[in-house]
Residue frames as qw, qx, qy, qz and C-alpha x, y, z in Angstrom:
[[0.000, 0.888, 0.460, 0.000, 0.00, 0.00, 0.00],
 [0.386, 0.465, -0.096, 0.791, 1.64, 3.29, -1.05],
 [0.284, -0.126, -0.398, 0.863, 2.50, 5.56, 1.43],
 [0.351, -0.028, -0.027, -0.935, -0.39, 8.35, 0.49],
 [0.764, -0.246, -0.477, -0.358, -3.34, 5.36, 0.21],
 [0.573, -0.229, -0.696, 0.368, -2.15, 4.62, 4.05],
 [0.195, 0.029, -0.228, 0.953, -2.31, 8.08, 4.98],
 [0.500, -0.230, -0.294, -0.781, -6.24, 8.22, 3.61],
 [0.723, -0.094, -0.559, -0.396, -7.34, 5.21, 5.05],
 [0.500, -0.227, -0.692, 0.467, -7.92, 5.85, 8.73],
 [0.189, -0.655, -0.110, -0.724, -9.37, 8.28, 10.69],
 [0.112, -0.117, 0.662, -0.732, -9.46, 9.05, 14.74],
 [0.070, -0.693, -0.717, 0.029, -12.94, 7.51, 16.56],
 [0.192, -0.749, -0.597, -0.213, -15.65, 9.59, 16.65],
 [0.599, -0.756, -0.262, 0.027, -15.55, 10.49, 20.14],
 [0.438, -0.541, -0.032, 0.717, -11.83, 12.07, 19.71],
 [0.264, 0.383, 0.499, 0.731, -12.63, 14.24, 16.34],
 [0.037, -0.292, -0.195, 0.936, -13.80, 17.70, 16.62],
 [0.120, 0.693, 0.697, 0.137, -17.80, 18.55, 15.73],
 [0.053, 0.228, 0.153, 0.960, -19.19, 21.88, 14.10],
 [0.261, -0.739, -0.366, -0.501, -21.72, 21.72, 16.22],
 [0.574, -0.751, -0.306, 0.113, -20.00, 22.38, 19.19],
 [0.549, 0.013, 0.116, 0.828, -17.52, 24.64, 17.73],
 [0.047, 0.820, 0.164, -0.546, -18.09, 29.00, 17.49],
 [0.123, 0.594, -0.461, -0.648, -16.40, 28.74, 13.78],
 [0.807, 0.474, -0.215, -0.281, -16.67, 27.11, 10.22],
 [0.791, -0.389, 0.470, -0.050, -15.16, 23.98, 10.72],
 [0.832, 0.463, 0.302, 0.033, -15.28, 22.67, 7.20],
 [0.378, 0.870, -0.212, 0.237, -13.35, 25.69, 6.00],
 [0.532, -0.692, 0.488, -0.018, -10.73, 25.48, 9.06],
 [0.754, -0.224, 0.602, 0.134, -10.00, 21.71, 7.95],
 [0.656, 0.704, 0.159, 0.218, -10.38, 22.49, 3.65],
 [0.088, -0.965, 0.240, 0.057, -7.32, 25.05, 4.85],
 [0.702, -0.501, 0.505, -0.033, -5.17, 22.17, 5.39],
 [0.751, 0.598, -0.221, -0.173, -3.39, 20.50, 2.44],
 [0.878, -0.365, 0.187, 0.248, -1.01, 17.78, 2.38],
 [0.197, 0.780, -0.587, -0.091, 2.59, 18.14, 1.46],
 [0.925, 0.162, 0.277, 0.204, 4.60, 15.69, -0.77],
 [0.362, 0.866, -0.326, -0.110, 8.22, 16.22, -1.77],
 [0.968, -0.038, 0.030, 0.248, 11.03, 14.37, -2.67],
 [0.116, -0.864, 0.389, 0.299, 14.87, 14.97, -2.13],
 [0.440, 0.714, -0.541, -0.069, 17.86, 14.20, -3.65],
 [0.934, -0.219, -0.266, 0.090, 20.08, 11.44, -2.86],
 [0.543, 0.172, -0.289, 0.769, 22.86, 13.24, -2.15],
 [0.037, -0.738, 0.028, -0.674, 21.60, 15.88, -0.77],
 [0.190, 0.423, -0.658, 0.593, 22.62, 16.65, 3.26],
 [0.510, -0.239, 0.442, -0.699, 19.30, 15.90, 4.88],
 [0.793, 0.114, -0.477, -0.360, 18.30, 12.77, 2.54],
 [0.566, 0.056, -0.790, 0.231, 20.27, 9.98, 5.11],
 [0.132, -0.199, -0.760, 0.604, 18.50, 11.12, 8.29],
 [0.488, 0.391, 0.290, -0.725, 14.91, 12.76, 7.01],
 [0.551, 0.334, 0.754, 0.128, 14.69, 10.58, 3.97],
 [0.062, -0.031, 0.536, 0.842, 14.46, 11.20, 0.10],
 [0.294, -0.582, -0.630, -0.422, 10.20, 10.87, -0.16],
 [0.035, -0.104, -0.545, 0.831, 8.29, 13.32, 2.61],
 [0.257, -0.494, -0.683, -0.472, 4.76, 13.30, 3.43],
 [0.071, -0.444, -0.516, 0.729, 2.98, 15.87, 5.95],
 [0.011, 0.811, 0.579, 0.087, 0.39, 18.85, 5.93],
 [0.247, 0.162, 0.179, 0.939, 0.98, 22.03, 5.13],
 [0.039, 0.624, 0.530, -0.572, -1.40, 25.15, 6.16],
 [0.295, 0.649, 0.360, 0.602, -2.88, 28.01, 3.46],
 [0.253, -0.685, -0.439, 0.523, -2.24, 31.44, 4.90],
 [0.125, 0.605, 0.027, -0.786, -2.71, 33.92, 2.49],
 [0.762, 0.456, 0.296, -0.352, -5.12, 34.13, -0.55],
 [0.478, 0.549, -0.620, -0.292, -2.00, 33.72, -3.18],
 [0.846, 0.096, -0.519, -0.071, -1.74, 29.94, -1.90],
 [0.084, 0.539, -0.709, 0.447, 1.43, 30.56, 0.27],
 [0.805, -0.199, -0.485, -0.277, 1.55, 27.50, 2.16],
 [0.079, -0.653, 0.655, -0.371, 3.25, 27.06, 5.88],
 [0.968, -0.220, -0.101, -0.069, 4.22, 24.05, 7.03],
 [0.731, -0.564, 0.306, 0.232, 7.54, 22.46, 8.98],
 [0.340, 0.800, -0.345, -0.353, 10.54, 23.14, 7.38],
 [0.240, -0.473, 0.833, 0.158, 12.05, 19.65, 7.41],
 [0.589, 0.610, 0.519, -0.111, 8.90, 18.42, 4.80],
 [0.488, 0.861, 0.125, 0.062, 10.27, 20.66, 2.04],
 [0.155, -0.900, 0.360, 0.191, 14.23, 21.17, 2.92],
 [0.222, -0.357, 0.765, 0.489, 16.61, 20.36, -0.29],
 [0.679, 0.235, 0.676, -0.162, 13.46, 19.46, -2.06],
 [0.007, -0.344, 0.575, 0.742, 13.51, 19.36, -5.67],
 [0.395, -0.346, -0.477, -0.705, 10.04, 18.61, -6.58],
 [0.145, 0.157, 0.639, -0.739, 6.73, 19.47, -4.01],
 [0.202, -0.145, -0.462, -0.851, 3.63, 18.92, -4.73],
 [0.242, -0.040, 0.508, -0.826, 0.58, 20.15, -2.62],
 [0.186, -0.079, -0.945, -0.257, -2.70, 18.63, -2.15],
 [0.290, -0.259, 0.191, -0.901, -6.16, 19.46, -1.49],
 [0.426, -0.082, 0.759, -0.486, -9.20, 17.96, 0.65],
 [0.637, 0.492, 0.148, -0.574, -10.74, 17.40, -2.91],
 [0.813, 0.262, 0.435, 0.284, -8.04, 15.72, -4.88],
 [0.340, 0.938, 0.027, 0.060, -6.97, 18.45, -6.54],
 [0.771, -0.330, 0.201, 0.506, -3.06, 18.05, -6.83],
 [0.452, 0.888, -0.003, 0.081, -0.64, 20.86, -7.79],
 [0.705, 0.004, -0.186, 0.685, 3.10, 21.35, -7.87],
 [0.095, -0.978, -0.110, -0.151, 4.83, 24.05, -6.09],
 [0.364, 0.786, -0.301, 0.399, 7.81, 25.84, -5.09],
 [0.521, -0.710, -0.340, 0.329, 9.41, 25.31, -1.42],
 [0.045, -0.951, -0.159, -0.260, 9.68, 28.87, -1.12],
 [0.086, -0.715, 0.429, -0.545, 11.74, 29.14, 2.04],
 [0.812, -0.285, -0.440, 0.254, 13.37, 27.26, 5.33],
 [0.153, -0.826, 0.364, -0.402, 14.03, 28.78, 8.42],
 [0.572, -0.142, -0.727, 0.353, 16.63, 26.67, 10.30],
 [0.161, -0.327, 0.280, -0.888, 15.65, 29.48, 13.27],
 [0.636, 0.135, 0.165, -0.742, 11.94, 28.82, 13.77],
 [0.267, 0.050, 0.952, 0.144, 11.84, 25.36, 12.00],
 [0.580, 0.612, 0.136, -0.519, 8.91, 26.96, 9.49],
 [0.412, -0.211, 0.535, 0.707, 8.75, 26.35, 6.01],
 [0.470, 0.566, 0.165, -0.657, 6.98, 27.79, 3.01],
 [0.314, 0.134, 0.822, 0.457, 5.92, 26.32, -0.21],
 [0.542, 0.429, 0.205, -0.693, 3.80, 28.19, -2.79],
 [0.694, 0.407, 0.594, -0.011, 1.40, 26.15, -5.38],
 [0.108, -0.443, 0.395, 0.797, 2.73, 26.99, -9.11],
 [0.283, -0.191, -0.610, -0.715, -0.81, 26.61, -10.07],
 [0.486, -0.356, -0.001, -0.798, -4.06, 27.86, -8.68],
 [0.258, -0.141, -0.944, 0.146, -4.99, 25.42, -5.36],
 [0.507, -0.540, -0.246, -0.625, -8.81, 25.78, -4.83],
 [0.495, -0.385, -0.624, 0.466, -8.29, 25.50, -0.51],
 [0.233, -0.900, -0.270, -0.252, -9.43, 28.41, 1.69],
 [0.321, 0.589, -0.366, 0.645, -7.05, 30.69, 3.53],
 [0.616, -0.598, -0.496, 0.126, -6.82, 29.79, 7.76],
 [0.002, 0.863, -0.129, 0.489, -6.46, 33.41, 9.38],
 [0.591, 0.224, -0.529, 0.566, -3.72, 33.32, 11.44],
 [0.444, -0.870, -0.083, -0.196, -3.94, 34.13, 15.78],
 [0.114, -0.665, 0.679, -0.289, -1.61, 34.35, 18.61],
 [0.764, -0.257, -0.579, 0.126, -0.64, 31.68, 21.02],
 [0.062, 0.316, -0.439, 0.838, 0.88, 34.50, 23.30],
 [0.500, -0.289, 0.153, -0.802, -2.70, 34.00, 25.21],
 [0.747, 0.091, -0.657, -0.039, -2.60, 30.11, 25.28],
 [0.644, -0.499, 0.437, -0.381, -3.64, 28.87, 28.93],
 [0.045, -0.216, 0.959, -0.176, -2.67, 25.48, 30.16],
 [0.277, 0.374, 0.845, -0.264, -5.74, 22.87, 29.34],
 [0.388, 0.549, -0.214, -0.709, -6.87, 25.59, 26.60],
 [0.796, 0.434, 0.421, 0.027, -8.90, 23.40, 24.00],
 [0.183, 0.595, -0.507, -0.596, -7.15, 23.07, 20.56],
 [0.919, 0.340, 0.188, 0.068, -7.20, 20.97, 17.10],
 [0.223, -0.478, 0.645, 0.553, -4.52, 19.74, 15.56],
 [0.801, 0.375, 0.357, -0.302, -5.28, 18.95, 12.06],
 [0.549, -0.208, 0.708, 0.392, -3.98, 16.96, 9.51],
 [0.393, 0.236, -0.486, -0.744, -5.02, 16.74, 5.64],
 [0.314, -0.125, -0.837, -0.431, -7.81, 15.15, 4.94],
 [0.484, -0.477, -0.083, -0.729, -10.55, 16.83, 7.12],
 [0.680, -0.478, 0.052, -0.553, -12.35, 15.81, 9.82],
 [0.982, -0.160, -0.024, 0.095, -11.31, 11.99, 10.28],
 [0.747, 0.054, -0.243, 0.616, -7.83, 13.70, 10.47],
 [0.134, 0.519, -0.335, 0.774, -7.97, 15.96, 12.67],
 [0.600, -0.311, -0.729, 0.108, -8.13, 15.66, 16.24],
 [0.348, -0.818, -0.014, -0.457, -9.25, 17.29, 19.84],
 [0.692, 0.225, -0.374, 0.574, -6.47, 18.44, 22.36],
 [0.365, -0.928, 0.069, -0.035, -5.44, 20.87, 25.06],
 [0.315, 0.747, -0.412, 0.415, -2.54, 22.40, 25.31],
 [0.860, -0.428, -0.200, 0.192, -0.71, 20.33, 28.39],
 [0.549, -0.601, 0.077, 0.576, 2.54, 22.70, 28.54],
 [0.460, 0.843, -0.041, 0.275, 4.25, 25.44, 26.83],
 [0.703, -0.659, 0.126, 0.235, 8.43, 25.71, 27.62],
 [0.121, 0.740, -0.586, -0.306, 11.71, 25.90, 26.28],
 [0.927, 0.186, 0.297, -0.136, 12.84, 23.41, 23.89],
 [0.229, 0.767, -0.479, -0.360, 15.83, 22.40, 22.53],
 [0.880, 0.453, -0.144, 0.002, 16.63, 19.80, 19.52],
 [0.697, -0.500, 0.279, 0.431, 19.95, 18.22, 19.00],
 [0.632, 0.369, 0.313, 0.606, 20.36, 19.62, 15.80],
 [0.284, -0.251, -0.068, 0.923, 21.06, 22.80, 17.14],
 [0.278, -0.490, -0.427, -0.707, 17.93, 24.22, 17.18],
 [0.161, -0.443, -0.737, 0.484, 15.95, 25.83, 20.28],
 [0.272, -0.617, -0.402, -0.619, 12.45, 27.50, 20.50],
 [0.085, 0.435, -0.380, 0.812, 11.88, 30.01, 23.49],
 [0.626, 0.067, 0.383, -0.676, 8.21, 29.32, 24.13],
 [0.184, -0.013, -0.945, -0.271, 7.49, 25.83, 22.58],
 [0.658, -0.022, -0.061, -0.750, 3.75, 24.49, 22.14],
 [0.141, -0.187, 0.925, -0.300, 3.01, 21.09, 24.21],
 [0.699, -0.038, -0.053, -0.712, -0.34, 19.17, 23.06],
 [0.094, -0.185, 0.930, -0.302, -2.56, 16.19, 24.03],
 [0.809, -0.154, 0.524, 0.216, -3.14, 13.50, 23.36],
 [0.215, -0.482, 0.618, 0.583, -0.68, 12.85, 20.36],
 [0.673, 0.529, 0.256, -0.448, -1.41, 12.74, 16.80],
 [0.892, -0.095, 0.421, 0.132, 0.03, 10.31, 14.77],
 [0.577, 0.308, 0.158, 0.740, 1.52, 12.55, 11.53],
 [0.286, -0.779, -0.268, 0.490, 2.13, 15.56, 13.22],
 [0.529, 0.063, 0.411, 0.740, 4.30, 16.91, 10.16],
 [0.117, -0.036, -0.260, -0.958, 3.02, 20.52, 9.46],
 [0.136, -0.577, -0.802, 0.074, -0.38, 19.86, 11.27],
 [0.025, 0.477, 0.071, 0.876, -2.29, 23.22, 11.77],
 [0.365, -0.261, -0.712, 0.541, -2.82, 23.79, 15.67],
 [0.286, -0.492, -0.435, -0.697, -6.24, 25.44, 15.73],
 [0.016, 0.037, 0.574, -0.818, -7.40, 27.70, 19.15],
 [0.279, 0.525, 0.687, -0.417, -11.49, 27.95, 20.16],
 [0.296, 0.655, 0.041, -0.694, -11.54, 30.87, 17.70],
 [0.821, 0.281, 0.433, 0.246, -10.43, 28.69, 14.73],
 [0.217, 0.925, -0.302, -0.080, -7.06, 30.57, 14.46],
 [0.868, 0.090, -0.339, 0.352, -4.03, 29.13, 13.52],
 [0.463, -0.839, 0.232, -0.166, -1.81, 29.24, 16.56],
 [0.361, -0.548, 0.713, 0.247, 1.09, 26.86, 15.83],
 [0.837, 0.383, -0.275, -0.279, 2.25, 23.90, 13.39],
 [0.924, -0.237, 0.278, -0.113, 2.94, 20.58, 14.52],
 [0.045, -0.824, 0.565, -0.030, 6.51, 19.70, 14.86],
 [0.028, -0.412, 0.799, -0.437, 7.37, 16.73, 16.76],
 [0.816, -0.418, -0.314, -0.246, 5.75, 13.76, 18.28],
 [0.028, -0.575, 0.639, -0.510, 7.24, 13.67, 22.06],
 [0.533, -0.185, -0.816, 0.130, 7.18, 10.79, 24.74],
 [0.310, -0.621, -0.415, 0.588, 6.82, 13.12, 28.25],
 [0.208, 0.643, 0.278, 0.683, 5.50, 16.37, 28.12],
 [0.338, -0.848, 0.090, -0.399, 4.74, 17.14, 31.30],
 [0.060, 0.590, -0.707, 0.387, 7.17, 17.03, 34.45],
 [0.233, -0.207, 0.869, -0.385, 6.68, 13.68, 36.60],
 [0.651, 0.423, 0.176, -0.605, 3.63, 13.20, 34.13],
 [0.261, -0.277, 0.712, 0.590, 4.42, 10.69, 31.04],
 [0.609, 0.514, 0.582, -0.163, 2.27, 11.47, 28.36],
 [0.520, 0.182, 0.656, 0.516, 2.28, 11.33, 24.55],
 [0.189, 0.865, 0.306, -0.349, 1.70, 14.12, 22.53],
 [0.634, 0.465, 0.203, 0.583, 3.08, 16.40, 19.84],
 [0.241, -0.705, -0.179, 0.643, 4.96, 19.79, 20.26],
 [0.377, 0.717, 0.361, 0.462, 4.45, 22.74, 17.65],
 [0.431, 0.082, -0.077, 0.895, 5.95, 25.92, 16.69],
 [0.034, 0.786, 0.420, -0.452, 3.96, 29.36, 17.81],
 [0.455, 0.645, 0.496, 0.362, 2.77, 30.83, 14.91],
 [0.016, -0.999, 0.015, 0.042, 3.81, 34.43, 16.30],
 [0.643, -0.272, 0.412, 0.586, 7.73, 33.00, 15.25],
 [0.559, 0.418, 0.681, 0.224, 6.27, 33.85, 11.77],
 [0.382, 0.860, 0.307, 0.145, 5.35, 37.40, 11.37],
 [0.481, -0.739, 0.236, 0.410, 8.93, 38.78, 12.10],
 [0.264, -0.535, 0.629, 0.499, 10.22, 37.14, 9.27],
 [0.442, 0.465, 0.573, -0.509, 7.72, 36.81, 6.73],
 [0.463, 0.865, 0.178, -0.080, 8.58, 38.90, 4.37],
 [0.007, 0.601, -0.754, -0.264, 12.10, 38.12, 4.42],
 [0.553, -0.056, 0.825, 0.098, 11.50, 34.69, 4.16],
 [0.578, 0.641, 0.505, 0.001, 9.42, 35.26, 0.76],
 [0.046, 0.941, -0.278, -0.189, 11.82, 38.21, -0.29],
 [0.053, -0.619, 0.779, -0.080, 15.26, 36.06, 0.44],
 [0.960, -0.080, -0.262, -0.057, 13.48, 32.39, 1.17],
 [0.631, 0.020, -0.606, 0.485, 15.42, 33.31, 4.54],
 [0.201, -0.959, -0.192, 0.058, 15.29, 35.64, 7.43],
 [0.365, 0.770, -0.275, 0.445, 17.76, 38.33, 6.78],
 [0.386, -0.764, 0.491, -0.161, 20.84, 39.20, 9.34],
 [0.151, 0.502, -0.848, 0.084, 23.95, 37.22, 9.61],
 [0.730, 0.066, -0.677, -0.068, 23.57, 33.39, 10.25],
 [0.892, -0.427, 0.113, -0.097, 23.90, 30.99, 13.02],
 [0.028, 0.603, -0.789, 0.118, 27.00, 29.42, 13.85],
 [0.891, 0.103, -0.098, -0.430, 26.85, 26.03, 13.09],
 [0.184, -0.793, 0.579, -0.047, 28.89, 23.34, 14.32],
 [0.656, 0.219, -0.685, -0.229, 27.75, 20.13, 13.15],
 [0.174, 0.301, -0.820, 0.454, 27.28, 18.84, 16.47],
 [0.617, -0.345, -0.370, -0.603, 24.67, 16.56, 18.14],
 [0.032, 0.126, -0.783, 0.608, 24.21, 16.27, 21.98],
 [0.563, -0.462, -0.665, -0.167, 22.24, 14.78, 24.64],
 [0.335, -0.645, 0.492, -0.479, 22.02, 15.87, 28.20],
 [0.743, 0.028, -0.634, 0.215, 23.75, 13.07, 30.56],
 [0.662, -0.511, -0.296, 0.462, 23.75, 13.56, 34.31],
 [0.205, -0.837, -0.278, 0.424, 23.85, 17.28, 33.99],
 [0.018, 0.591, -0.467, -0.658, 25.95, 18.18, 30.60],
 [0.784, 0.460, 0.056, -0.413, 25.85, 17.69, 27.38],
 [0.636, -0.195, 0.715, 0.215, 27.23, 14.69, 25.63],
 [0.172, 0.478, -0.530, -0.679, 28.26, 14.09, 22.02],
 [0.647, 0.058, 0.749, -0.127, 26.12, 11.66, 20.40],
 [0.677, 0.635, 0.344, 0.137, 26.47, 12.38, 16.76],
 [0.358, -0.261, 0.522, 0.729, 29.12, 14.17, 14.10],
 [0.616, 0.678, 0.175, -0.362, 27.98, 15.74, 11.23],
 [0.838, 0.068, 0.188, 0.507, 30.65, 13.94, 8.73],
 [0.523, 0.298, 0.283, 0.747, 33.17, 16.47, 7.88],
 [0.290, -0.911, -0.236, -0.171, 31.50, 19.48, 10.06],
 [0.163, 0.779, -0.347, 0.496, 33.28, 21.62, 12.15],
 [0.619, -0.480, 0.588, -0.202, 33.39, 19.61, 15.55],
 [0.971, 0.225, 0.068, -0.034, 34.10, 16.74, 13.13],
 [0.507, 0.660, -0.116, 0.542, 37.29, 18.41, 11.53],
 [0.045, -0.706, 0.464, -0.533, 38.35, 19.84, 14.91],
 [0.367, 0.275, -0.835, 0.303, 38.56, 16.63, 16.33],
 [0.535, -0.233, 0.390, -0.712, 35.53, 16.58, 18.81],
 [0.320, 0.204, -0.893, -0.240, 34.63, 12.81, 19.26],
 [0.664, -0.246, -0.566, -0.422, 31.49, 10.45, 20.07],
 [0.725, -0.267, -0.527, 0.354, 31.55, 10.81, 24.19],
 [0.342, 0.132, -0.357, 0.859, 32.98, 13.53, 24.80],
 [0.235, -0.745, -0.562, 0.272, 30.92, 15.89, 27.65],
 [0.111, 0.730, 0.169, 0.653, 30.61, 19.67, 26.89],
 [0.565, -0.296, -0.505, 0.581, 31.91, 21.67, 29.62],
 [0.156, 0.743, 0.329, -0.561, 32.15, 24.92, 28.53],
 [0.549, 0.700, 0.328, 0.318, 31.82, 27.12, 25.28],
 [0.154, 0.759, -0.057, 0.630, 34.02, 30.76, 25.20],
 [0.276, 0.162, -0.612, 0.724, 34.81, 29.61, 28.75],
 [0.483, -0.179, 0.227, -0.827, 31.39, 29.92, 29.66],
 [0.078, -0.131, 0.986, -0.073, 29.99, 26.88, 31.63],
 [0.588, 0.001, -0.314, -0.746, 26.77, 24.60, 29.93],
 [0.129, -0.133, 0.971, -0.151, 24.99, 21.95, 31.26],
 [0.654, 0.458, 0.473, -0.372, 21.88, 21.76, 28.96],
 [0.464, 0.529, 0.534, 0.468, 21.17, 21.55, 25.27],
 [0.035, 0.942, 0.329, 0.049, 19.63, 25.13, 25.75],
 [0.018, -0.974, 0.158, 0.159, 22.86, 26.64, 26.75],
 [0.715, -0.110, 0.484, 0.492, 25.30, 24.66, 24.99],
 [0.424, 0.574, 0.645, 0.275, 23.35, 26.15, 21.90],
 [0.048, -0.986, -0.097, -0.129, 23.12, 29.85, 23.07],
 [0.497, -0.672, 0.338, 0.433, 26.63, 29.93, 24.49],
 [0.589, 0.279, 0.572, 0.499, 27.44, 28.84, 20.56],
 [0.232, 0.767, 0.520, 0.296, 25.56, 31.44, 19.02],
 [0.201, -0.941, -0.099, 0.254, 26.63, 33.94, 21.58],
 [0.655, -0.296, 0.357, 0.596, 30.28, 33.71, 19.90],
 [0.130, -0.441, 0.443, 0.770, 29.31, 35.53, 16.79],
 [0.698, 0.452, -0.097, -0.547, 27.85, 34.97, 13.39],
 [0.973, 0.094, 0.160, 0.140, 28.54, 31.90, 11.13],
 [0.745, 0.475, -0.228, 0.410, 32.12, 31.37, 10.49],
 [0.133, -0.766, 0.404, -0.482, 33.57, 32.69, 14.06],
 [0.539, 0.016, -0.803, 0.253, 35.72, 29.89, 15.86],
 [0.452, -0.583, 0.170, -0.654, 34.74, 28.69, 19.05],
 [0.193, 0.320, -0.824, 0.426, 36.44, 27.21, 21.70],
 [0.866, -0.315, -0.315, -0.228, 34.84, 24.03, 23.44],
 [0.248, -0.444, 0.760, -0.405, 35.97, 22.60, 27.15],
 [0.781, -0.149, -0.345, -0.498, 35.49, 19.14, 26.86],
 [0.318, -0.539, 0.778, -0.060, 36.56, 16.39, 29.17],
 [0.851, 0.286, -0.338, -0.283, 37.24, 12.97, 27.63],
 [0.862, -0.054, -0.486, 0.134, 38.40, 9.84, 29.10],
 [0.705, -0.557, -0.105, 0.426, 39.24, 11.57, 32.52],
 [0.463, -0.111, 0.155, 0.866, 41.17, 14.44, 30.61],
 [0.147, 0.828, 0.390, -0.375, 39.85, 18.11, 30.12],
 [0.519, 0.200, 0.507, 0.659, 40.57, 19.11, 26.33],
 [0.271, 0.688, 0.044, -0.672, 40.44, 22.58, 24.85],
 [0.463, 0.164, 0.619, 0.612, 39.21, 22.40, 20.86],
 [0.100, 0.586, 0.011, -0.804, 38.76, 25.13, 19.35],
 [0.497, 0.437, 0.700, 0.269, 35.85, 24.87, 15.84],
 [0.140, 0.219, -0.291, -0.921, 35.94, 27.17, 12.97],
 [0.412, 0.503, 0.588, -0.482, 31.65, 27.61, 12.66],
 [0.003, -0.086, -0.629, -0.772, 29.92, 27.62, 9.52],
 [0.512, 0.126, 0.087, -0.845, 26.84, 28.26, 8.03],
 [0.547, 0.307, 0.776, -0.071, 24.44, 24.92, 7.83],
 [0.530, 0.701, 0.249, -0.407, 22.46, 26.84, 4.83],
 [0.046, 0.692, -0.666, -0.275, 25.93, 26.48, 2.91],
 [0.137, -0.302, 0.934, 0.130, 25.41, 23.09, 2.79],
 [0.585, 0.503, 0.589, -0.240, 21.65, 22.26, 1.73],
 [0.289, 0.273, 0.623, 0.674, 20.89, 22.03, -2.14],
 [0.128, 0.253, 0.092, -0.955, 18.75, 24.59, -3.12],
 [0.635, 0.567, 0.509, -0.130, 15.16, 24.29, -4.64],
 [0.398, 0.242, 0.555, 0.689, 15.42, 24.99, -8.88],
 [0.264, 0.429, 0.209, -0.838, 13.94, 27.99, -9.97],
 [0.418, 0.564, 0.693, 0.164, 10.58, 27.38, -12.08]]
């Protein structure tokens, strides 16, 4: 069974789907907003051996030319996209833009996609236990009732952290560019992640999404530039865990900069610029704080019982993705 004929052919019970009659907005339209996203990468390209060469998620319509927002690892290095509505209606399209920042991405249709536009709210006002939908393509039987169960920092090992992450519950099964819909039927985030523990001393399943107010800052670079303007990230090619209070190497990007400067599988992160870390969160910020891409930065690790100074010349990550073709 292909991958898209599995994707149709299910649907949440009853009893955890979201009804228009007990909703204050136009349901139909909310979920018709929703469109699926299909793209394929290269083989070579830099994300293809750990996000795969075929992608399949949901994408969101926010403004009446198509523009489409949806997670940026669905549509990064792609080299053909092509966007789907709740009707069948299948068009190709551009991916537009990736923010490694904000983990967004944008993709516009490069031919007319009859879907309705889903007006964008805050989440700045987002209580704990606040109803939401998350919704998937393909209406109703994919999309599903939630409540927001936490909202916190959050930080990835691929060198990536969100200030105010978006915690929901229970968990929906392709979370990939889901559109995270508030009482008012505004979009308020887009579904990121599926997580194991969300809350503290609490283990429960769920999915965490980006707040949709990451978005208008950089809007109009990102469609301008298909980036946000200002100098880069440092980027070091480096993937940690926290261990008993620090972070720990548990990955290499081949031929990166902690690769090439000798940083190895084990080692514990002490400090950055001399400035001690003992999360993801400030391993990550103590990076960044060093400068723009390409500014070395000195790591304290300790390895086998010995405390090592290496010192990585940073790059820019965006240097190394293929680029979409222009149409």
């Amino acid at each position: 069974m292909s991958r898209s004929a599995t994707q149709k052919n299910w649907s949440f019970p009853e009893s955890l789907q979201p009804h228009a009659e007990d909703l204050a907005f136009d349901l139909g339209k909310v979920l018709d907003a929703v469109v699926q996203v299909r793209s394929e990468v290269p083989e070579d390209a830099y994300t293809a051996s750990f996000l795969g060469t075929e992608r399949l998620g949901s994408g969101v319509v926010i403004r009446e030319d198509g523009l489409v927002l949806t997670v940026g690892y669905l549509v990064t290095e792609a080299s053909s996209v092509w966007l789907t509505n709740n009707r069948g209606q299948a068009v190709p399209a551009h991916p537009l833009a990736h923010d490694g920042a904000t983990g967004f991405g944008l993709v516009l249709p490069l031919a007319p996609l009859a879907a309705p536009v889903l007006p964008r709210g805050s989440a700045r006002t987002l209580g704990l236990g606040d109803p939401l939908i998350v919704a998937g393509h393909g209406g109703r039987a994919h999309a599903l009732k939630a409540r927001l169960v936490a909202r916190r920092e959050f930080a990835g090992y691929w060198e990536y952290v969100l200030d105010d992450a978006l915690f929901s519950a229970p968990a929906h099964p392709q979370w990939g560019g889901t559109a995270v819909v508030d009482r008012d039927g505004m979009l308020v985030g887009i579904g990121s992640l599926l997580l194991q523990e969300l809350t503290e001393g609490k283990p429960e399943q769920g999915n965490m999404a980006i707040p949709i107010d990451l978005l208008e800052p950089i809007l109009d670079d990102l469609v301008r530039l298909g980036r946000s303007d200002g100098p880069p990230r440092p980027w070091v090619g480096l993937f940690a865990q926290e261990v008993e209070g620090h972070p720990v190497v548990g990955g290499l990007a081949a031929s990166g900069p902690a690769d090439r400067a000798g940083v190895r599988l084990g080692d514990v992160v002490l400090e950055v610029a001399g400035r001690p870390v003992k999360t993801l969160v400030e391993l990550f910020r103590a990076i960044w704080a060093c400068g723009p891409a390409g500014v070395e930065i000195p790591l304290t690790v300790h390895r086998k019982g010995s405390r090592l100074e290496v010192m990585l010349k940073s790059s820019d990550r965006n240097l190394l993705m293929k680029k979409p073709a222009l149409h």
